[in-house]
C-alpha positions in Angstrom: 1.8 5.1 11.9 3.2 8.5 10.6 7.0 7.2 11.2 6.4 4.2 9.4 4.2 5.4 6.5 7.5 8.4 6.4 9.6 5.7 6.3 8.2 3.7 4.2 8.5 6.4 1.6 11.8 7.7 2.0 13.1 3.8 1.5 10.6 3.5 -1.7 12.4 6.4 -2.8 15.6 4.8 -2.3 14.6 1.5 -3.5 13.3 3.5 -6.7 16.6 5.4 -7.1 18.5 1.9 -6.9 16.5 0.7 -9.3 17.3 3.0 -11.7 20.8 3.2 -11.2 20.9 -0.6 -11.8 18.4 -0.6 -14.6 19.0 2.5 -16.4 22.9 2.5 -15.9 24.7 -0.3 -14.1 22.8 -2.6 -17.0 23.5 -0.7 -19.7 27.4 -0.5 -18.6 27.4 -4.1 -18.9 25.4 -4.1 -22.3 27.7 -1.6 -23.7 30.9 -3.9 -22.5 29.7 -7.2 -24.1 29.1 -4.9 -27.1 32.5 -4.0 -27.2 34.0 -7.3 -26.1 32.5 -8.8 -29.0 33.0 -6.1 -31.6 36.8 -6.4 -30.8 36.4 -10.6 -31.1 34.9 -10.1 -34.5 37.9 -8.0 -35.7 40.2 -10.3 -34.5 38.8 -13.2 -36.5 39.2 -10.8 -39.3 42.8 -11.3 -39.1 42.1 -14.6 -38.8 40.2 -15.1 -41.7 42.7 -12.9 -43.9 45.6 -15.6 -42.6 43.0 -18.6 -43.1 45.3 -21.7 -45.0 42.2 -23.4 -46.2 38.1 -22.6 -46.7 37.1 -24.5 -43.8 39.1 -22.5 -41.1 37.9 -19.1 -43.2 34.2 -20.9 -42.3 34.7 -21.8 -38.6 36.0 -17.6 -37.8 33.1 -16.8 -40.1 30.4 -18.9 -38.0 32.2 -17.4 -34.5 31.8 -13.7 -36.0 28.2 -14.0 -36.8 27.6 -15.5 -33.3 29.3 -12.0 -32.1 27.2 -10.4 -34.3 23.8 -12.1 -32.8 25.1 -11.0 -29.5 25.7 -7.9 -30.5 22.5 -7.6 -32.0 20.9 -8.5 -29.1 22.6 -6.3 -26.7 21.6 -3.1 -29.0 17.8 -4.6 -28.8 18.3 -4.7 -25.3 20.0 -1.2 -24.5 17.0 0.0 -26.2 14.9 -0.4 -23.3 17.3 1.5 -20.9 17.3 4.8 -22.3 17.4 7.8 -20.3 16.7 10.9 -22.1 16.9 12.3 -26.0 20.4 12.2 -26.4 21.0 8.6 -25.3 18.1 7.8 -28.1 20.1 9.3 -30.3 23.2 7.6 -29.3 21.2 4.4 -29.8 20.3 4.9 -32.8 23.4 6.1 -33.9 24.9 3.0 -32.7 22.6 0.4 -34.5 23.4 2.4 -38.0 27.2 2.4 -37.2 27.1 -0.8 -36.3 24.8 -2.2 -39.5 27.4 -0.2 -41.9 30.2 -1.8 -40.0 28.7 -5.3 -40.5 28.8 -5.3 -44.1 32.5 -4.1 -44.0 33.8 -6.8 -41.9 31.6 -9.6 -43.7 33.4 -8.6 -47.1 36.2 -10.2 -45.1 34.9 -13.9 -46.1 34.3 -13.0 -49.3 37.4 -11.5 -50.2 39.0 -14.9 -48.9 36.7 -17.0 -50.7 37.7 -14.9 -54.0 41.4 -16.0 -53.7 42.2 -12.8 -52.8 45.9 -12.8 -51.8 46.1 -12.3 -47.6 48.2 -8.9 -48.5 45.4 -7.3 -50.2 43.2 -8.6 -47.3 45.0 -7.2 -44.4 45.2 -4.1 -46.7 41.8 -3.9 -46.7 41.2 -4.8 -43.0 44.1 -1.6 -42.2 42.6 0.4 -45.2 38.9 0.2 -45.0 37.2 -2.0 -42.2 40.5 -0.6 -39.8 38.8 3.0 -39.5 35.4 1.8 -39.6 35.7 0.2 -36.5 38.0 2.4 -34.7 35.1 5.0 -35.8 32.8 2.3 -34.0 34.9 2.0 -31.2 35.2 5.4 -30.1 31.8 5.7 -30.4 31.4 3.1 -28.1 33.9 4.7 -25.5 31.7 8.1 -25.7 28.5 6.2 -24.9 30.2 4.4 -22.3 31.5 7.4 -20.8 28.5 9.1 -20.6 26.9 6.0 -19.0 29.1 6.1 -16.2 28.5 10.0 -15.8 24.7 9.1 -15.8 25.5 6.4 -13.6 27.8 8.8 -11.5 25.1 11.5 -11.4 22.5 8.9 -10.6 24.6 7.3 -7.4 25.1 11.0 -6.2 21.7 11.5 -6.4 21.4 8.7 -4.5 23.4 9.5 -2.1 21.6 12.6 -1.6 18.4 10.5 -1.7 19.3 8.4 1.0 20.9 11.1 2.9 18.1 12.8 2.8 15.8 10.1 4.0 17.8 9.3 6.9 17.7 12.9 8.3 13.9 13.2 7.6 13.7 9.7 9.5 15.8 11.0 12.4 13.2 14.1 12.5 10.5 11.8 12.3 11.8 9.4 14.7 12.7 12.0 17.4 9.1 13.8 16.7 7.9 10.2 17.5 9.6 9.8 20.2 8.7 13.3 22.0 5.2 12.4 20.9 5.4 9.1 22.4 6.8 10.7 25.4 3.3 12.8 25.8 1.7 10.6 24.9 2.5 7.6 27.5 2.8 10.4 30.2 -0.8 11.5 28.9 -2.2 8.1 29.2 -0.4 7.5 32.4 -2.2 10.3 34.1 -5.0 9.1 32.1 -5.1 6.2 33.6 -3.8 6.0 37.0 -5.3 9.5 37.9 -8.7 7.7 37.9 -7.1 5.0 39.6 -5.9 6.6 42.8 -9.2 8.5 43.1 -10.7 4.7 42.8 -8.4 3.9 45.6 -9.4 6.7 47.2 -13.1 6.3 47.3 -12.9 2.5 47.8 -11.2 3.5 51.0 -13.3 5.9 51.8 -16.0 3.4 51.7 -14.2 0.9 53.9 -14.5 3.5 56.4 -18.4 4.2 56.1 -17.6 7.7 54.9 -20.2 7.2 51.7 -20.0 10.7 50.7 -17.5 10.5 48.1 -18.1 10.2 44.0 -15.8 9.3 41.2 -17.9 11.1 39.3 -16.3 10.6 36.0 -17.7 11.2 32.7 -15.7 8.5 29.9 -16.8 6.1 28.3 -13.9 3.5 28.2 -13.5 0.6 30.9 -12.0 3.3 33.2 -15.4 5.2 33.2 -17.3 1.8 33.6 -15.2 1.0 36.8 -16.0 4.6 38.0 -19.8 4.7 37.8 -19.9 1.5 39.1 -17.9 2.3 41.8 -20.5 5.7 42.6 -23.5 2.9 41.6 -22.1 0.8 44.5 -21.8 3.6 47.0 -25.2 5.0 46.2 -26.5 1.8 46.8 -24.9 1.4 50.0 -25.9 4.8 50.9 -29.7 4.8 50.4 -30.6 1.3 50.3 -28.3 -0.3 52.9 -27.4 2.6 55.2 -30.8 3.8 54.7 -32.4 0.9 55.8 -30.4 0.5 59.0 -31.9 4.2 59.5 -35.3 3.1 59.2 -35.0 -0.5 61.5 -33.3 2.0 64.1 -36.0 4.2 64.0 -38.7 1.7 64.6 -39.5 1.5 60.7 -40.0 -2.1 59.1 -41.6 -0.3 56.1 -38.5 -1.0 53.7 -39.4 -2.7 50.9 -36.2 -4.4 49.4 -35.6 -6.5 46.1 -32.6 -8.8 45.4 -30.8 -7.8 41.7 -29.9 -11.0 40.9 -29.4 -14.6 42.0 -25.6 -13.6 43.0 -26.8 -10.3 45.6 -25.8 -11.1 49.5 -26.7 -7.7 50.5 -30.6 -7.3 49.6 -31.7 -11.2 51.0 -29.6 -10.1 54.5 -31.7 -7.0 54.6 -35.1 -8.7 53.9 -33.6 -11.7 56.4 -33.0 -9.0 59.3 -36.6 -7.1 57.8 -38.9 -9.9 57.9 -37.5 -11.5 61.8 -38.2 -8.4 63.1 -41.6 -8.1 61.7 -42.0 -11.0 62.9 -40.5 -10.7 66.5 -42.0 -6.9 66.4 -45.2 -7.2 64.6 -46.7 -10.1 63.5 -45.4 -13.0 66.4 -44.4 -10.5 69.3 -46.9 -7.9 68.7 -50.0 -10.7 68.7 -48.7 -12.2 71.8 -48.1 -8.5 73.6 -51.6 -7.1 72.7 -53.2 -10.2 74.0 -51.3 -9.4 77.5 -52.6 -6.0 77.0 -55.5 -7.2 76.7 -55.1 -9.6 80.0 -54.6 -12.7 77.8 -51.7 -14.2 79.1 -52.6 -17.3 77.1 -50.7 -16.4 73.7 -47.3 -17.5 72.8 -44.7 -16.7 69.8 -44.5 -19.5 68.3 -42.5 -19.2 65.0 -38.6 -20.0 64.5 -35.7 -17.5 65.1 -32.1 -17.7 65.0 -29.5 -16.8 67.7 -30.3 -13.9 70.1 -33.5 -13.6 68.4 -34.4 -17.1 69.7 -33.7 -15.9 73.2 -35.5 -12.9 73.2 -38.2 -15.2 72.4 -37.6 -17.9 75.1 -37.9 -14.4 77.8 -40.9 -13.0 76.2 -42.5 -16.4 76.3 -41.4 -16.4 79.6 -42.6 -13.3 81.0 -45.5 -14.0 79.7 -45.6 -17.7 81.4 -44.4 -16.3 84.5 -47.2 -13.3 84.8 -49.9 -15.3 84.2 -48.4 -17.8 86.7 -48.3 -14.9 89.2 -51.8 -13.4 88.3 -52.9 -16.9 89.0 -51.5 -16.7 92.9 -52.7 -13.5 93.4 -56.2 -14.8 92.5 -55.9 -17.7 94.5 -55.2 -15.2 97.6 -57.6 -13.1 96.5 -60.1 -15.9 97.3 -58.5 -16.5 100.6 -58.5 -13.5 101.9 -62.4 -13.0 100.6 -63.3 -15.9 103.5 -60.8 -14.7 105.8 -63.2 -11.1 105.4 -66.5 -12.8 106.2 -65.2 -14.6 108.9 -63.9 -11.7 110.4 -67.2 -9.7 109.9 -68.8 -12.9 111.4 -67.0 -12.3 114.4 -67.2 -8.4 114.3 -71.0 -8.4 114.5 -71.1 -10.9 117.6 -68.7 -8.7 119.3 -70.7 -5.9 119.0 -73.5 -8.2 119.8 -72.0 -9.5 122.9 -70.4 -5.5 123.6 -74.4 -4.3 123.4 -75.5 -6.7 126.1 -72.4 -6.1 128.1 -73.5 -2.4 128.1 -77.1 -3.2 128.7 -75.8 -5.4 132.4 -73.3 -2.3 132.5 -76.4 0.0 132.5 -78.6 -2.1 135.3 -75.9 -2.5 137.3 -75.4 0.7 137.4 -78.9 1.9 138.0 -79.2 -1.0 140.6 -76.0 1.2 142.1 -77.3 4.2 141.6 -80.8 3.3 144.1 -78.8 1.3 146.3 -77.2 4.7 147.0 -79.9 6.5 147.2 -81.7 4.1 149.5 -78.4 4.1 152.0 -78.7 8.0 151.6 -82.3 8.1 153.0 -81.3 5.3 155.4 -78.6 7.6 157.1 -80.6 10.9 156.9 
């Protein structure tokens, strides 16, 4: 903006120096010429006139010198509005008098003709009187046409000078630019893709569950926006998801997780995984395992699951299935082996009935033994 409000100036100062070379010299030069063009036309039709052979040719030069005169006239009118300083005001001035004086010389001309006056006598006059009038005129003319082209010569070395001067304070400006470019693009590189690579950096950091690392950046532009949502993400991921993987591996189904928007995958998995194990934990499993605890093999889980959940459980219903089918056997035998007892107590006591009588006949007989011995005893004595 600098360069082109510098430039800018320098070429309006150019423009402006053009301008008045053009306007306040080169014009002028060109007013000044048709001035002089014309002066000289009129004082040829002088001659003219003085060598006229009849009144109508003496009218027709007459009618072409006023024309001049208009023109002339005109161009002083005009070379009024170019004037540079005091002394070209003067010089104007000058010019209109001398010219106005000259005017009624040179118109005396006609009249002179128109008298009868003998050509001679004219031409004398012309040579005598209106001769050094306008070679007065005329070198008046020459000195303010030379010191228009000094001014002008002046003015297009000022110019020069102008322009010269605006193309080396361009330059300076332009290589300033440049060199501040230069900073400045290397500024905003490093700006830019400094943040960057430390956004590369975290994201794969991240992609390696190593959640520890922060852009931690403090701007306010998109850059900053990309960075804090970027350390928003990682937080997240950090307490909310890692967090809650911490809690389910540690037995906790406490977690209580919201969804931010229609759009979030994350937060419905987690209350997906949260609620089947509640479920297959808590609520479903845990009602079917306290009624085995309680010897109430009767209770199933009964709501739906997905995958390895659904097989876990098919084997808890199972287990369940199979211990209450084995508690049933072991009752049934239970009850078996509860007559098999009574029969064998049954049989017990008329053993030991039958083993008391035995030892009763065991006891006479041996009494009965006993005398018989003592009876063959006294016998033999």
């Amino acid at each position: 903006g600098i360069i082109g409000y510098v430039g800018i100036k320098q070429l309006n100062k150019v423009n402006e120096a053009d301008t008045f070379l053009y306007e306040k010299t080169t014009v002028p030069l060109g007013q000044l010429a048709v001035i002089s063009g014309d002066f000289q036309r009129i004082r040829l039709n002088m001659y003219k006139i003085a060598n006229a052979n009849n009144l109508e040719e003496v009218k027709g030069y007459e009618a072409r010198a006023e024309a001049f005169d208009l023109a002339i006239d005109s161009q002083v009118i005009g070379y009024g509005s170019t004037l540079i300083d005091a002394n070209d005001s003067i010089n104007w001035r000058r010019m209109g008098a001398e010219w106005e004086s000259f005017s009624k010389l040179y118109r005396k001309v006609g009249a002179m003709k128109r008298e009868g006056r003998k050509p001679q006598e004219i031409l004398d006059f012309i040579e005598g009187v209106l001769g050094p009038a306008g070679i007065a005129y005329g070198n008046f003319l020459d000195t303010v046409i030379k010191a228009n082209l000094s001014a002008a010569k002046h003015t297009s070395d000022n110019n020069s000078e102008i322009a010269e001067s605006a193309t080396t304070t361009m330059q300076l400006f332009i290589g300033v630019g440049v060199l501040l470019a230069i900073g400045l693009g290397y500024w905003l590189t490093q700006s830019i893709t400094s943040p960057l690579s430390r956004g590369v950096y975290c994201m794969q950091e991240l992609s390696k569950g190593h959640l520890g690392q922060r852009m931690a950046m403090d701007r306010s532009d998109e850059i900053g926006q990309i960075g804090k949502a970027i350390d928003v993400f990682a937080d997240d991921l950090q307490k909310n998801v890692v967090g809650t993987m911490k809690m389910i591996a540690a037995g906790d189904l406490s977690a209580n997780i919201v969804a931010k928007d229609k759009d979030d995958e994350i937060s419905p998995a987690l209350i997906g995984t949260i609620s089947t194990l509640r479920n297959l934990i808590i609520d479903d499993g845990g009602k079917v395992l306290t009624a085995a605890a309680n010897k109430d093999l009767s209770q199933r889980l009964t709501q739906k699951y997905q995958g390895q959940y659904e097989d876990m459980k098919n084997n808890i219903n199972m287990l369940v299935a199979n211990l209450a089918g084995a508690l049933k056997q072991v009752q049934e035998n239970a009850v078996g082996l509860a007559g098999a007892s009574e029969e064998l107590t049954a049989v017990s006591t008329q053993l030991a009935s039958s083993s008391e009588e035995m030892l009763t006949q065991a006891n006479t007989v041996a009494a009965t033994t006993e005398e018989m011995s003592t009876n063959i005893n006294t016998m033999a004595s």
